[in-house]
DSSP file (Angstrom, degrees, kcal/mol; ACC not computed):
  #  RESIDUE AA STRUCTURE BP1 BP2  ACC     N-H-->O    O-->H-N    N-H-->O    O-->H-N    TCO  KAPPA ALPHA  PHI   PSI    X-CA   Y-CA   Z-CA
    1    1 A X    >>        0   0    0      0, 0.0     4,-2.0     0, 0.0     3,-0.7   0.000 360.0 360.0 360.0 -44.3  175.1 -101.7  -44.6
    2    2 A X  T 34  +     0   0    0      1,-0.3     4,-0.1     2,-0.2     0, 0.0   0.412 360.0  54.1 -94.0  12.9  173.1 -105.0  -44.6
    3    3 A X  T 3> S+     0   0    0      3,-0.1     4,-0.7     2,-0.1    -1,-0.3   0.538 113.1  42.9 -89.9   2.3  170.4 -103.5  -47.2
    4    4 A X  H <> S+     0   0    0     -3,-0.7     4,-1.4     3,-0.1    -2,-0.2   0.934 114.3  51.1 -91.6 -25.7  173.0 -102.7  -49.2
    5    5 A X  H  X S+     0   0    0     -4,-2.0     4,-4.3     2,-0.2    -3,-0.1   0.904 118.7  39.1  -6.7 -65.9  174.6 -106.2  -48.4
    6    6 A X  H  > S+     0   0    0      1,-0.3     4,-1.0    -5,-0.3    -1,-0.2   0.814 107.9  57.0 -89.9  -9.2  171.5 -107.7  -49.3
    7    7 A X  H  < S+     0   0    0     -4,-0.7     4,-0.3     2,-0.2    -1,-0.3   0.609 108.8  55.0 -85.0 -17.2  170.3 -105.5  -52.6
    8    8 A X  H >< S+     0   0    0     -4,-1.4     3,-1.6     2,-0.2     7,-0.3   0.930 107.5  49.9 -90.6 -46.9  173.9 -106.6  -54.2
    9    9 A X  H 3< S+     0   0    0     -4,-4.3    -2,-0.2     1,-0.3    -3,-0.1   0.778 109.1  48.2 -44.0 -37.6  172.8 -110.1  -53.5
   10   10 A X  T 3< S+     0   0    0     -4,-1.0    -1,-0.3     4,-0.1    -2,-0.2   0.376  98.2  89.4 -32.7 -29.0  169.4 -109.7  -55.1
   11   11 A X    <>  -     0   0    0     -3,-1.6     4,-0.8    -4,-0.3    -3,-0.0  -0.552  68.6-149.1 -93.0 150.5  171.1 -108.1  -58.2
   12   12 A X  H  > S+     0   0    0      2,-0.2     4,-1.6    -2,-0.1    -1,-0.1   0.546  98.8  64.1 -74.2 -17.7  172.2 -110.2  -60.9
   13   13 A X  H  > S+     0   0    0      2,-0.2     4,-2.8     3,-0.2     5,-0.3   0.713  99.8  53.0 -80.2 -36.2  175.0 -107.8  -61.6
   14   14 A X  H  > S+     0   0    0     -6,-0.2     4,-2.2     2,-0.2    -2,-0.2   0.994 111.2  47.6 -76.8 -56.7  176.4 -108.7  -58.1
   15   15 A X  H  X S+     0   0    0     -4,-0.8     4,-2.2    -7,-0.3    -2,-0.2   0.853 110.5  52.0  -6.5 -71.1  176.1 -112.4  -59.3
   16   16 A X  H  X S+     0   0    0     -4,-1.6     4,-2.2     1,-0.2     5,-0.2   0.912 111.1  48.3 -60.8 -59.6  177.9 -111.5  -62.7
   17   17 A X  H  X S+     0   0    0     -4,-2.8     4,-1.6     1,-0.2    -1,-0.2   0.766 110.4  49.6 -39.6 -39.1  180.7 -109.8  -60.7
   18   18 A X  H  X S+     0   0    0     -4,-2.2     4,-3.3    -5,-0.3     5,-0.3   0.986 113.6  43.2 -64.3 -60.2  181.2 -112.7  -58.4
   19   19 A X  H  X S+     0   0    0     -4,-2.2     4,-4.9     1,-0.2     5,-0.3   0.978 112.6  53.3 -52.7 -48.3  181.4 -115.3  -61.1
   20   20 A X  H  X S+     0   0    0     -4,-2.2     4,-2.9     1,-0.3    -1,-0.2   0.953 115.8  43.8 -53.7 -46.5  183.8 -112.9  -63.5
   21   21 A X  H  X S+     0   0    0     -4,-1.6     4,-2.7     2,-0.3     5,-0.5   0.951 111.2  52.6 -77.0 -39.2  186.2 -112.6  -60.2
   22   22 A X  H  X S+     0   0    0     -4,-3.3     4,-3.0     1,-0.3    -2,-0.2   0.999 115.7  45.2 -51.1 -58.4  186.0 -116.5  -59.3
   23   23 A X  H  X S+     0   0    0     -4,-4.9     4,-2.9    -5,-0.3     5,-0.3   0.896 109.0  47.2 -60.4 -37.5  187.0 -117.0  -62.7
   24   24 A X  H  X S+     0   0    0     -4,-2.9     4,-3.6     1,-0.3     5,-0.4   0.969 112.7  55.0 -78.1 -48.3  189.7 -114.5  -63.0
   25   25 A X  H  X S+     0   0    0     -4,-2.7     4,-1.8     1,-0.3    -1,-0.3   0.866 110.1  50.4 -50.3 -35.4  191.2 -116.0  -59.4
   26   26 A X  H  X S+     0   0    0     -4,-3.0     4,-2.9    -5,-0.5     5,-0.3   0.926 108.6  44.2 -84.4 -40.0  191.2 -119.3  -61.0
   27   27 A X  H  X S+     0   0    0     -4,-2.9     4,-2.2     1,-0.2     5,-0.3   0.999 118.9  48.8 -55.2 -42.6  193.1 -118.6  -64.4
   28   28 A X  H >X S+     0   0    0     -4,-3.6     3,-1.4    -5,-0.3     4,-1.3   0.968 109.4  48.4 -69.5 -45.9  195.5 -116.7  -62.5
   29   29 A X  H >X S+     0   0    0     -4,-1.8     4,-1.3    -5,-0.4     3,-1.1   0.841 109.2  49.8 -19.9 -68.3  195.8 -119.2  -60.2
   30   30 A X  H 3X S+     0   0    0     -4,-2.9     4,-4.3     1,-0.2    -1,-0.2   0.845 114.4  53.0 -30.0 -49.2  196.3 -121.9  -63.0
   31   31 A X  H << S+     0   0    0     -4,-2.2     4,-0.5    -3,-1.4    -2,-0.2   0.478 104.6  49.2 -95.5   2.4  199.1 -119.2  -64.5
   32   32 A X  H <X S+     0   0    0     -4,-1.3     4,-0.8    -3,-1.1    -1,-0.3   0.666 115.1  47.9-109.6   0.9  201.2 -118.8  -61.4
   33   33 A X  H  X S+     0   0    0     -4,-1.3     4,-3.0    -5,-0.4     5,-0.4   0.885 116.8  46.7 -62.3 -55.9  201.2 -123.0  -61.2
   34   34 A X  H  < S+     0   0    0     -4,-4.3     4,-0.2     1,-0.2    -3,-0.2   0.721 108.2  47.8 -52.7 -36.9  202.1 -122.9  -64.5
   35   35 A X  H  > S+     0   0    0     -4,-0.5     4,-2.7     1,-0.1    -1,-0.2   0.830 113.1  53.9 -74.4 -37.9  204.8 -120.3  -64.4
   36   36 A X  H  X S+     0   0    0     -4,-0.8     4,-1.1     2,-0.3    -2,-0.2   0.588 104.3  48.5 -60.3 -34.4  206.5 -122.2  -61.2
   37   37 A X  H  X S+     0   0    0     -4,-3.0     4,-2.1     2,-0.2    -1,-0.2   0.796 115.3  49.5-108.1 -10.4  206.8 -125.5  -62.4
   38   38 A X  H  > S+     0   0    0     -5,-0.4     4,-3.0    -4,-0.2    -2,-0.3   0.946 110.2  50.9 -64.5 -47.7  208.6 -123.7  -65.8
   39   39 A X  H  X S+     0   0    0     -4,-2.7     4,-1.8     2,-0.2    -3,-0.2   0.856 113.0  44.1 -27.9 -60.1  210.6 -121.9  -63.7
   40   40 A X  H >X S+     0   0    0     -4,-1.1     4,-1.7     2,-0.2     3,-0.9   0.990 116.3  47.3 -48.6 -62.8  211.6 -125.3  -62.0
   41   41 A X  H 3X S+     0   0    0     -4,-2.1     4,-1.7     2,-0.2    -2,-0.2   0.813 111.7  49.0 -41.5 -53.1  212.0 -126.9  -65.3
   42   42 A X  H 3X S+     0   0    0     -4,-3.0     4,-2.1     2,-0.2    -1,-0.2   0.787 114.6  50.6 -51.2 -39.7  214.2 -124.0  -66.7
   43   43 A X  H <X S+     0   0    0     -4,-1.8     4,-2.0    -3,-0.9     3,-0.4   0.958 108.8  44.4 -73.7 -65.3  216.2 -124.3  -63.5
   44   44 A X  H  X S+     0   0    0     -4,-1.7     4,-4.4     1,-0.2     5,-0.5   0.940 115.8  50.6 -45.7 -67.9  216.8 -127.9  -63.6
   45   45 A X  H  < S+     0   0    0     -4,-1.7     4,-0.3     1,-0.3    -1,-0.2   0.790 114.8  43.9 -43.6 -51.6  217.7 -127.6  -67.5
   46   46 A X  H >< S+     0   0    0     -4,-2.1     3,-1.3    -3,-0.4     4,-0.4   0.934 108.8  56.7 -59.0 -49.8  220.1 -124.7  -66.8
   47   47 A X  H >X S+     0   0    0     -4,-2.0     4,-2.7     1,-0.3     3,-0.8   0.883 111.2  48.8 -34.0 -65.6  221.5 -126.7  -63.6
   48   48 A X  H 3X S+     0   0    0     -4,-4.4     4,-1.3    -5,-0.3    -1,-0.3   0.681 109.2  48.4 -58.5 -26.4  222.4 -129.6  -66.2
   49   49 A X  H <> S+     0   0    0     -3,-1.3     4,-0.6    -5,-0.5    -1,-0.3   0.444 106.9  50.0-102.8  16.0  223.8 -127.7  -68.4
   50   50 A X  H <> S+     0   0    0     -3,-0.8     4,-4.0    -4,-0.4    -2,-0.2   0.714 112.6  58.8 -98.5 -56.7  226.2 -125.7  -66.0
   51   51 A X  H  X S+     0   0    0     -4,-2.7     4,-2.8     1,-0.3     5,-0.2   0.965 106.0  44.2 -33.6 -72.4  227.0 -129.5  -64.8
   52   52 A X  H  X S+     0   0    0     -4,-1.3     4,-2.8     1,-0.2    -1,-0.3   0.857 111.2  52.5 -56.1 -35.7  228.2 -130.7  -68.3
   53   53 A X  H  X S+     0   0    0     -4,-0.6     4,-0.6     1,-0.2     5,-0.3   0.981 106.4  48.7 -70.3 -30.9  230.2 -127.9  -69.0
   54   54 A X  H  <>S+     0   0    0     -4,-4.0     5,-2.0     2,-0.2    -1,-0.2   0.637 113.6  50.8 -73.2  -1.1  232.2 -127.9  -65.9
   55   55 A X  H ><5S+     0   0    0     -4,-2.8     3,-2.2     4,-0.2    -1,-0.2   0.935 116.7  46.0 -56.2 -60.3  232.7 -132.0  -66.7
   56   56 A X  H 3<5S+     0   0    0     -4,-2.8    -2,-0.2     1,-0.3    -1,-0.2   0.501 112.2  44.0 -61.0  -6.5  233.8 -130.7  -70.2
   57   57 A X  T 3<5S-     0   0    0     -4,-0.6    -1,-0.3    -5,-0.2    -3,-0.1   0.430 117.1-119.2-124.6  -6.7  235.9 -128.1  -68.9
   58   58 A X  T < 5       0   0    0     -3,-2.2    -3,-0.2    -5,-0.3    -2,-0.1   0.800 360.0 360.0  45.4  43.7  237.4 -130.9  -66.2
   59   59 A X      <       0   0    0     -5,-2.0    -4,-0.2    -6,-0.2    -5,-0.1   0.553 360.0 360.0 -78.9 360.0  236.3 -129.1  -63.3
């Protein structure tokens, strides 16, 4: 187990993989921030507009 450990460190392929996964962990990251504070936003928006009709509706 630790030459194969230590022949995937040596590889550049093992390199390539690493970076490719760092990256993919970060976009998704970015897109489940991203999705969460629309989600908030959508919520609030809706919230407000629930509000006004039941003003409008004089509940």
């Amino acid at each position: 187990m630790t030459r194969w450990i230590l022949s995937f460190l040596r590889d550049e392929r093992g390199a390539e993989t690493t970076e490719v996964t760092i990256t993919g962990l970060v976009v998704a990251g970015g897109a489940v921030g991203g999705f969460t504070e629309l989600n908030d936003k959508i919520s609030e928006k809706v919230s407000f507009t629930v509000r006004k009709l039941n003003i409008a509706n004089g509940d």
